[in-house]
C-alpha positions in Angstrom: 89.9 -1.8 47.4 88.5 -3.5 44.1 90.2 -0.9 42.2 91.8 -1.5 38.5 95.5 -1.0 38.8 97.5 -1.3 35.4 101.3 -2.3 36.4 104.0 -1.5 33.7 107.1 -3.2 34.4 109.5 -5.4 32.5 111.1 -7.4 35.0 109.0 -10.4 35.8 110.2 -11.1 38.9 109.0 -7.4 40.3 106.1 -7.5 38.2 105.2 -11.0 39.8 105.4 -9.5 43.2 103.3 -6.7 42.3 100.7 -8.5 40.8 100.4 -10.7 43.8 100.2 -8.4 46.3 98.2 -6.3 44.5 95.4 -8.9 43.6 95.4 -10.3 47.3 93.5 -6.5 48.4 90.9 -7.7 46.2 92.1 -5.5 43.3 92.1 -6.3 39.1 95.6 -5.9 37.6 96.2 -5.4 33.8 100.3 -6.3 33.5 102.8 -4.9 30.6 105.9 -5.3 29.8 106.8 -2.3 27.7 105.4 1.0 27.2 103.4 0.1 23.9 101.3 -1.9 25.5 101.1 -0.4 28.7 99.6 2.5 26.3 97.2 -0.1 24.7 96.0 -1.2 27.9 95.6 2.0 29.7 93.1 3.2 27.0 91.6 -0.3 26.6 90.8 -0.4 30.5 90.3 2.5 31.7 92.7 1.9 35.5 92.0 3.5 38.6 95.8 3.6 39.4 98.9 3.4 37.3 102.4 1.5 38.8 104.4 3.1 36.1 108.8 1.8 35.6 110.9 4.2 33.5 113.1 2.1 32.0 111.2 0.1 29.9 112.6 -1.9 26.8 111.0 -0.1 24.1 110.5 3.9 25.7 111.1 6.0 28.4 108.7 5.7 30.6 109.0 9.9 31.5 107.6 10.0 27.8 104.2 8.1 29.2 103.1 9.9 31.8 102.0 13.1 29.3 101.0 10.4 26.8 98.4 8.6 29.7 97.0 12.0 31.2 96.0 13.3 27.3 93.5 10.7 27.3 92.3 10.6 31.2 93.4 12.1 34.2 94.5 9.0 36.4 96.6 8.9 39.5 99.9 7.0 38.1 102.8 6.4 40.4 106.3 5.7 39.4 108.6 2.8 40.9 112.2 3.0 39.7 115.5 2.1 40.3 116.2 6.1 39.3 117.0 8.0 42.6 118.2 11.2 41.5 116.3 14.4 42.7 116.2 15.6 39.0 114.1 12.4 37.7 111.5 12.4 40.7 111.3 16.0 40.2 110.8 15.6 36.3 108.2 12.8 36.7 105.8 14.3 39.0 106.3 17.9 36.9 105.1 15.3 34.0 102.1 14.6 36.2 102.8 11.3 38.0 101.3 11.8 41.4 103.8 9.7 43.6 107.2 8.2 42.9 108.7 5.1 44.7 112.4 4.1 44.5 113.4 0.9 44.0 114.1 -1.4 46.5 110.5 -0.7 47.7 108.4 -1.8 50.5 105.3 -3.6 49.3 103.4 -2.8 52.5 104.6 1.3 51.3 103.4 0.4 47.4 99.7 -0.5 48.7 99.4 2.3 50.9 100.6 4.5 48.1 97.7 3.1 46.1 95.3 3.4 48.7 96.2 7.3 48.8 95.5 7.4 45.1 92.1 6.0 45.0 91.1 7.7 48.3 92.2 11.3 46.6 90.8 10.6 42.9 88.6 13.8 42.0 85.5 13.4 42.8 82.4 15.1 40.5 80.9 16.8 43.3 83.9 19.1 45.7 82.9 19.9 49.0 83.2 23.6 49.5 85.1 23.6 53.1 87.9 21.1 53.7 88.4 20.0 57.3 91.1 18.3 58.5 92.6 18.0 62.2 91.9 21.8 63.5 92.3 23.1 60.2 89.3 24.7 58.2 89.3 26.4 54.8 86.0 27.6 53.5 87.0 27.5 49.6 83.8 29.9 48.4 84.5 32.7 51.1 88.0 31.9 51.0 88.3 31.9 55.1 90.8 29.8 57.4 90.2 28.8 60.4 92.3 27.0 63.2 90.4 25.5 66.3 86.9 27.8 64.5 89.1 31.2 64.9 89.9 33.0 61.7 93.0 33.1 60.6 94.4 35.8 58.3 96.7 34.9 55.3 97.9 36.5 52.4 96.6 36.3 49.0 99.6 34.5 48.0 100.2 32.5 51.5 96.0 31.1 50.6 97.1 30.3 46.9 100.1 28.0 48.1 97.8 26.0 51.2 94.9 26.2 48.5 97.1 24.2 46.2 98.5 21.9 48.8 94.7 20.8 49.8 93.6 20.7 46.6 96.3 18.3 45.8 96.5 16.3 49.8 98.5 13.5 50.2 100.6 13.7 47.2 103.9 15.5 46.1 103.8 18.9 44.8 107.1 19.9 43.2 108.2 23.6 44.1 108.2 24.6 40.4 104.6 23.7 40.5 103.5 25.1 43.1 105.7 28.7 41.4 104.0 27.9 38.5 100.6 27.5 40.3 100.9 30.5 42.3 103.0 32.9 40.6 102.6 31.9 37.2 106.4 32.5 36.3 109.8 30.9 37.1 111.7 31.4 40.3 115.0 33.9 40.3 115.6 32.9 44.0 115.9 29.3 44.3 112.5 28.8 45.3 113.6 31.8 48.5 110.4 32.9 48.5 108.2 30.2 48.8 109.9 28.4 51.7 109.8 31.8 53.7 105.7 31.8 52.6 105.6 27.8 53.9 107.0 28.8 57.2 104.7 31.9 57.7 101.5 29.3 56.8 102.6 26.9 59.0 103.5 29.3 61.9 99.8 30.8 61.2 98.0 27.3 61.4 99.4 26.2 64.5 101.8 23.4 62.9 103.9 21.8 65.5 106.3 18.8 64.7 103.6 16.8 67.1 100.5 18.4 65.1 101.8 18.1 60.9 100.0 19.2 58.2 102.8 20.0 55.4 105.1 17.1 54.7 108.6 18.7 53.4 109.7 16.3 50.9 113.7 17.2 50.8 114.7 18.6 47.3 111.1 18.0 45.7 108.7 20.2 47.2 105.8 19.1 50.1 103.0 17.0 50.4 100.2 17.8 52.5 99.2 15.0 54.6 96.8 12.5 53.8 93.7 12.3 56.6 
């Protein structure tokens, strides 16, 4: 990939692993041990990708994610031994783009980084997004399944607008209220699961043919091409 991928991770023996597997794709790795100097090195170097631990020595590592994303907008994906729905929620809220739970699969790790650099933003945005039979023209704002229009609502286009714009990584169901309506839920979220079924009924989704990802207790992912 030849990416720069900073890892921030306190125990040696998981930061060993890391760092090897993640220098044998051909990538640079910047290593730290606690958050200070993860800090230090993320504005020194400038990574592609972030591997970010939460319970680092000196900080919380929830408390760098805002602190990274001040200075430059880079994918950063959290690996931790935290499992609870609350702390994945609260970390990609935060802005991580992925979160991993300890144990991990290494072969899962890479391809979580390969997602990453493969979805940075890009300076120049095409204006229609295909993917499978799928087609959203983002200028006229049409949808098309198998080149027949499809009609959505304003608010059904602003939730799979968001999803694309943020495909293959996890988009919490308060951001995507937040996105959308601009104000918190007073249903449990309700609402937007009954506007995720109507989208996905409306673009053919089939459990053989995917294209939104439920991620249970989080929110969805659209699928990565």
């Amino acid at each position: 990939m030849n990416a720069r991928v900073l890892i921030i991770e306190d125990d040696h023996i998981i930061m060993k692993f890391l760092s090897k597997a993640v220098e044998s794709d051909k990538n640079t790795v910047y290593k730290a041990s606690n958050g200070a100097y993860g800090m230090n090195h993320f504005i020194n170097f400038s990574p592609d990708v972030v591997l970010l631990d939460l319970g680092l020595p000196d900080m919380d590592g929830m408390a760098l994610i805002p602190s990274m994303l001040k200075h430059k907008v880079t994918p950063i994906i959290v690996i931790s031994a935290r499992n609870k729905d609350e702390d994945i929620v609260q970390a990609l809220d935060k802005g991580a783009i992925d979160y991993i739970k300890k144990p991990f699969s290494i072969d899962e790790v890479m391809a979580r980084i390969r997602v990453a650099i493969r979805n940075k933003p890009s300076t120049e945005q095409s204006e229609v997004f295909v993917y499978k039979d799928l087609e959203i023209d983002f200028e006229k704002s049409v949808v098309k399944v198998n080149n027949e229009a499809v009609h959505l609502t304003s608010t059904e286009y602003k939730i799979l607008y968001y999803l694309v714009q943020n495909q293959g990584k996890i988009v919490t169901l308060q951001n995507i209220q937040h996105n959308v309506w601009g104000f918190p839920t007073v249903d449990n979220y309700g609402a937007l699961r009954v506007f995720i079924n109507a989208i996905r009924k409306k673009i053919n989704e089939t459990a053989d043919h995917k294209y939104i990802l439920t991620e249970v207790g989080v929110g969805y992912r659209f699928l990565d091409k």
